[in-house]
C-alpha positions in Angstrom: 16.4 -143.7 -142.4 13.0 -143.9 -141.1 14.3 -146.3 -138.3 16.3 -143.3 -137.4 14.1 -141.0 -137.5 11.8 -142.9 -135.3 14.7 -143.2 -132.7 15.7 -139.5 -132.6 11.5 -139.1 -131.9 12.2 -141.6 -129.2 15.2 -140.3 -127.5 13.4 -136.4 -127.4 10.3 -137.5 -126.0 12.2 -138.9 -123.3 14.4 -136.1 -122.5 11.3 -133.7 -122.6 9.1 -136.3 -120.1 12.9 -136.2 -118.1 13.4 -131.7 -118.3 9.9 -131.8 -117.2 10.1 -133.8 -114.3 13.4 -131.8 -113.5 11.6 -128.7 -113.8 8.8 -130.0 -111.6 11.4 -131.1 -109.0 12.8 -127.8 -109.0 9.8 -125.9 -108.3 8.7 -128.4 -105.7 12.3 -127.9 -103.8 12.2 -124.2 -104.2 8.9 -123.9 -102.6 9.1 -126.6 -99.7 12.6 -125.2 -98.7 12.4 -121.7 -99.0 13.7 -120.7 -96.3 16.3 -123.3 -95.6 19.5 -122.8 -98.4 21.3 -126.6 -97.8 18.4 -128.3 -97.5 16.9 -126.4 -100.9 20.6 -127.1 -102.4 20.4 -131.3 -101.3 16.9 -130.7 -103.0 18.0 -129.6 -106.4 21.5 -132.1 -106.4 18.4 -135.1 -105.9 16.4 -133.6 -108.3 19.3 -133.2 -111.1 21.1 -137.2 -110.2 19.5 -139.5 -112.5 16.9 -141.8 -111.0 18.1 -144.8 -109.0 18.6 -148.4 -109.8 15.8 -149.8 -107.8 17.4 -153.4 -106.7 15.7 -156.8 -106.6 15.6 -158.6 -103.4 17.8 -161.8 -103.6 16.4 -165.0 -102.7 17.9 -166.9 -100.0 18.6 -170.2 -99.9 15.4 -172.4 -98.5 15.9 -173.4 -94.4 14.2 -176.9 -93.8 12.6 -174.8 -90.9 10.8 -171.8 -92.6 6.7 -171.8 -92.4 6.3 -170.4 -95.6 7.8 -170.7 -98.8 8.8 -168.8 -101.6 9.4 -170.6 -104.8 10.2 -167.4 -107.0 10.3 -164.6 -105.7 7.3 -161.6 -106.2 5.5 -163.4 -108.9 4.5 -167.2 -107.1 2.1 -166.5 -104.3 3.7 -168.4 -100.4 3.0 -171.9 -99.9 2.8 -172.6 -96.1 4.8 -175.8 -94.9 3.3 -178.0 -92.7 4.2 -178.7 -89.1 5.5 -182.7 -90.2 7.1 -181.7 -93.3 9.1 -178.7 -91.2 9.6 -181.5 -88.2 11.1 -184.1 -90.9 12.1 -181.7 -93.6 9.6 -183.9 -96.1 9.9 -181.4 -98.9 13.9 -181.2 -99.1 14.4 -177.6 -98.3 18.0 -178.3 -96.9 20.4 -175.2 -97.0 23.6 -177.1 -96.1 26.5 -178.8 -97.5 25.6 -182.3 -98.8 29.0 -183.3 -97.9 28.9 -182.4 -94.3 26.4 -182.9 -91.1 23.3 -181.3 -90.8 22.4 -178.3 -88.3 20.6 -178.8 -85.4 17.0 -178.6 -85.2 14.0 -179.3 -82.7 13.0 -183.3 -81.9 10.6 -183.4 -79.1 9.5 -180.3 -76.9 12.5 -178.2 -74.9 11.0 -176.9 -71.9 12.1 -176.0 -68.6 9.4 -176.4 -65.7 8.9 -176.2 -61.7 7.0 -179.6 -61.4 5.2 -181.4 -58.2 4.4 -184.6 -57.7 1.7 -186.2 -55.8 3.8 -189.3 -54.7 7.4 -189.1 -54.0 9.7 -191.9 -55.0 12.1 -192.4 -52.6 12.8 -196.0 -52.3 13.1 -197.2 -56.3 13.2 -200.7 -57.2 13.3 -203.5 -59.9 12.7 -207.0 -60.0 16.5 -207.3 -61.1 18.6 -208.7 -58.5 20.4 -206.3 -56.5 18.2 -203.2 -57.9 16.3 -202.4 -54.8 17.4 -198.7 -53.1 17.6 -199.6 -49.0 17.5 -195.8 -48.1 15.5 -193.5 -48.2 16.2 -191.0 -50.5 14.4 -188.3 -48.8 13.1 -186.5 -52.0 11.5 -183.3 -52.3 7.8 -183.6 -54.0 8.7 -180.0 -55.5 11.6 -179.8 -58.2 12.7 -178.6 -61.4 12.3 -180.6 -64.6 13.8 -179.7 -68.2 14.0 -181.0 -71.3 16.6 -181.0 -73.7 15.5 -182.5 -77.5 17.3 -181.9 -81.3 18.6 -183.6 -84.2 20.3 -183.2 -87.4 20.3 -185.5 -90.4 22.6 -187.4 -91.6 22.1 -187.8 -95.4 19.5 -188.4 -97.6 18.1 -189.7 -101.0 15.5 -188.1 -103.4 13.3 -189.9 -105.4 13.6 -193.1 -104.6 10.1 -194.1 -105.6 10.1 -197.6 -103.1 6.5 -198.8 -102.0 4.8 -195.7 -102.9 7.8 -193.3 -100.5 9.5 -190.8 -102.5 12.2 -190.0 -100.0 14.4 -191.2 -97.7 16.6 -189.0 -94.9 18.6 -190.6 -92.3 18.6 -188.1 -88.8 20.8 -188.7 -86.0 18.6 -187.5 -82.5 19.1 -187.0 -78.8 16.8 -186.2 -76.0 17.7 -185.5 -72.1 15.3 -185.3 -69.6 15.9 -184.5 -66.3 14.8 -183.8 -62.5 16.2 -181.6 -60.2 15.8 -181.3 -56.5 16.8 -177.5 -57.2 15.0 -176.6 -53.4 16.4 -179.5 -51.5 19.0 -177.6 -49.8 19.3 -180.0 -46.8 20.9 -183.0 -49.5 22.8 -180.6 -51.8 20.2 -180.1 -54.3 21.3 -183.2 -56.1 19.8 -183.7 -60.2 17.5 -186.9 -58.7 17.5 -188.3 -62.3 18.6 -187.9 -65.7 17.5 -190.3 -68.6 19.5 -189.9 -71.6 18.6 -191.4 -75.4 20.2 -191.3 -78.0 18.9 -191.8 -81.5 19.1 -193.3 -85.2 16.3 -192.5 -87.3 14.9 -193.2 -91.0 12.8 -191.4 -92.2 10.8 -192.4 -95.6 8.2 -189.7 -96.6 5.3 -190.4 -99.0 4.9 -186.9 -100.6 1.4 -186.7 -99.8 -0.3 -183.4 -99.3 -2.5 -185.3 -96.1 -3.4 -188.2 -94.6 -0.1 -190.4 -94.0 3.0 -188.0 -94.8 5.7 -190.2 -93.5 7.5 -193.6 -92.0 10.0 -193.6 -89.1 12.4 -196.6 -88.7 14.4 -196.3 -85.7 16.5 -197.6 -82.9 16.5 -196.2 -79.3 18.8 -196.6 -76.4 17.7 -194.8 -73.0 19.5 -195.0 -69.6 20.1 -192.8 -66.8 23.6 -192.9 -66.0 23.4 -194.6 -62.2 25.2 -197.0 -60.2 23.3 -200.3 -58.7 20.9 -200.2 -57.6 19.4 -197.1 -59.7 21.0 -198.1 -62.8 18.2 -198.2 -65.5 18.1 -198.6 -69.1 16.8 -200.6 -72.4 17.1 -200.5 -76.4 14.2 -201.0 -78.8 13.7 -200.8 -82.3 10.2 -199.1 -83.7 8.6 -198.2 -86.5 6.4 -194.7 -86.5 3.8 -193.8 -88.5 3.0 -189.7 -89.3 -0.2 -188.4 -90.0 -1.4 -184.8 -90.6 -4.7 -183.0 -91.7 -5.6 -179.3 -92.1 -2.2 -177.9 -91.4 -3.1 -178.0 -87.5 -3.5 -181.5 -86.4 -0.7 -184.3 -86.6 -0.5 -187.5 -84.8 2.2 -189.7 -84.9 2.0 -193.2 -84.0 4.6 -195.5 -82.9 4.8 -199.4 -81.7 8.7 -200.8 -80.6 10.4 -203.9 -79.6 12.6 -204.0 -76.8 16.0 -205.7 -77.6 16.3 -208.8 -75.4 19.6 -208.8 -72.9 20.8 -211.2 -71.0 19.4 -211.7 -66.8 22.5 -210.8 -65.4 22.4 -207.5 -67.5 18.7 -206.4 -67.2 18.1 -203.9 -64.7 14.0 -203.6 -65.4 13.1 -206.8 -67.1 9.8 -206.2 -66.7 9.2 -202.5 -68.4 7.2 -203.2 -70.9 4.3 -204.4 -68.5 4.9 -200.8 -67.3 5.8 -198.1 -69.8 4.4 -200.1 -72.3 4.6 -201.2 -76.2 3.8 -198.3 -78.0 3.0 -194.4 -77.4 0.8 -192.0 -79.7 1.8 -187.8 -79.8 -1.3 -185.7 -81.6 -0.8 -182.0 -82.0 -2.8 -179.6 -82.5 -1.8 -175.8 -83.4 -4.4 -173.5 -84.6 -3.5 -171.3 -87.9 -3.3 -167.7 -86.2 -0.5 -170.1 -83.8 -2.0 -168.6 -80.4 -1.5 -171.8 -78.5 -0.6 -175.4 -79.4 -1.2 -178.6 -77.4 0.3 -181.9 -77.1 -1.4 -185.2 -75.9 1.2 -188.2 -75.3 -0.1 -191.5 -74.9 1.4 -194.8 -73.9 0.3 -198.0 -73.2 1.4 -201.6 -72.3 -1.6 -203.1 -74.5 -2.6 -205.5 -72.0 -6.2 -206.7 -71.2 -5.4 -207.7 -67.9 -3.5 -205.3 -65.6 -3.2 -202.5 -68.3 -1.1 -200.0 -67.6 -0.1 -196.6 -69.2 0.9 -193.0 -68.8 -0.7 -189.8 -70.3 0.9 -186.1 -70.9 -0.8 -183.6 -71.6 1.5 -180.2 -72.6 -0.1 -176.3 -73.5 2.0 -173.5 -74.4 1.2 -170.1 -76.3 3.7 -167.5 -77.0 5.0 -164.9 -74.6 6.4 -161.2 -74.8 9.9 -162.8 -74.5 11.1 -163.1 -77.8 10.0 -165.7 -80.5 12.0 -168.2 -79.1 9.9 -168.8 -75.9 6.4 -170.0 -75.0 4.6 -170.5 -71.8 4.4 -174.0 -71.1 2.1 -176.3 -68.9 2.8 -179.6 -68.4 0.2 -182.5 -66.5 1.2 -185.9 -66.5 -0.7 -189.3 -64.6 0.7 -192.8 -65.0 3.9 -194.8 -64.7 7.0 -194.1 -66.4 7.5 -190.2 -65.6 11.3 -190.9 -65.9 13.0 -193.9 -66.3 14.1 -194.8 -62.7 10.1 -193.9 -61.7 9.3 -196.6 -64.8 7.0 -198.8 -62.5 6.0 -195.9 -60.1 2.8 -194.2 -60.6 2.2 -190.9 -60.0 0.6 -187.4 -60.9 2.6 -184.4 -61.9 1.7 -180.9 -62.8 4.8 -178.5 -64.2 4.8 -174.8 -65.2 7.8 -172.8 -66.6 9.1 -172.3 -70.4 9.0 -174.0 -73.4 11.8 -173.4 -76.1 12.1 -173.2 -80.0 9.9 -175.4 -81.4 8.2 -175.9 -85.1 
């Protein structure tokens, strides 16, 4: 009986709080909208419905390529994602179907440029028999140069706990660079080169916070697509090493071996002595993301007659969407494409830059 009564006390003190809110509501509509009848009359129907269901947002599945991170939703505070482990998705945040490919995401840098060269190419050659061009190409030093670069992986495996990684993910990767003599009206305005690679990739992440955050295993093939005597192209396995600090700086590190292939077949045999054994990317994007650079280096590792190439890229965002950047580009050394492998050279490129984490 008393539980009863206590109820019944319950129940009235809520419909007296509710009559005089209603009442409250009332004299607020019949004073604000006096002089207006359907507005006053929209006023009271409010006033009179019963409050509304406020809804809770619904979390979303995770993207492997959001920033931030939400584990539960309005009670765990956002835990930013670094730039690796959105690269390399090291934290597992895929939102696909296990069963089925990964989506496409960002590999190296997209861009698209206007880029001039100091020294033209126009007679390219290899050591390989019959890989000497006899005519000029008559090149213009002006031309456009884009960049085309994604991936999507393949499957993957959680916890493996093998030599301290804690994850493996297997990405399949392409990149296409290429030059076009988009002013060279007088010979067509032919695409002067194109270097395609393909790419298999395994990647075996550490689950560290810093410091190294990850192990690439890979294999690479790159050609361009021409005839003799401009045909060019090689395979090489590498292993890469990924290391970040701070959120902002990354570098990752990467040494190869080039798959032997038989004389006949070779069309540079010697480009390693040119575009080298190993390369080296560090990045560096500051926290407020009002710029971001990239520093490519590459190296034969030689003592004597050491050779290399350096790239130096800048971009900060424009007011063109959040998909687009403004993008610089210098480069200096051999190996600006592949048919320019033993051709040295200084390049400076401005233009766009595309989605990139």
């Amino acid at each position: 009986m008393k539980n009863s009564n206590k109820f019944n006390i319950l129940v009235c003190i809520l419909a007296a709080q509710s009559a005089y809110a209603s009442a409250e509501s009332f004299a607020q509509c019949a004073k604000i909208f006096r002089n207006n009848d359907v507005e006053r009359l929209k006023c009271f129907d409010n006033a009179a419905s019963p409050a509304p269901v406020i809804s809770q947002p619904v979390a979303r599945a995770p993207h492997e390529d959001d920033e931030y991170l939400a584990p539960t939703m309005l009670t765990t505070p956002m835990t930013k994602r670094s730039y690796l482990t959105r690269a390399w998705n090291l934290d597992d945040m895929t939102s696909h179907d296990e069963s089925k490919l990964g989506r496409l995401i960002p590999h190296r840098q997209s861009y698209l440029l206007i880029s001039k060269t100091n020294k033209v190419n126009n007679l390219p050659a290899s050591p390989a028999a019959g890989h000497t061009t006899l005519v000029s190409n008559d090149l213009d030093a002006l031309e456009a140069k884009f960049q085309l670069s994604f991936k999507a992986d393949i499957g993957s495996q959680k916890d493996i706990d093998f030599l301290d990684f804690k994850t493996l993910r297997v990405w399949g990767a392409y990149t296409q660079q290429s030059n076009w003599q988009v002013l060279n009206a007088r010979n067509s305005s032919p695409f002067r080169e194109t270097n395609y690679e393909p790419e298999l990739i395994a990647t075996l992440g550490t689950g560290s916070a810093s410091g190294l955050k990850l192990v690439n295993l890979g294999f690479a093939h790159q050609s361009n697509g021409h005839r003799v005597p401009e045909s060019r192209s090689w395979n090489r396995v590498y292993v890469q090493g990924g290391w970040e600090w701070n959120d902002s700086m990354s570098i990752l590190a990467r040494g190869w071996y080039r798959i032997p292939e038989k004389p006949l077949q070779d069309d540079n045999p010697d480009i390693e002595a040119y575009v080298g054994l190993a390369d080296l990317v560090a990045r560096w994007e500051p926290a407020d993301k009002s710029q971001a650079t990239v520093l490519l280096l590459r190296n034969n590792l030689r003592l004597g007659q050491n050779r290399g190439f350096v790239q130096f890229d800048w971009s900060m965002p424009i007011a063109l969407g959040n998909a687009s950047r403004l993008h610089a580009q210098v480069t200096s050394g051999f190996g600006e494409s592949l048919i320019d492998y033993n051709h040295r050279q200084n390049t400076f490129g401005l233009g766009f830059s595309f989605r990139e984490w």
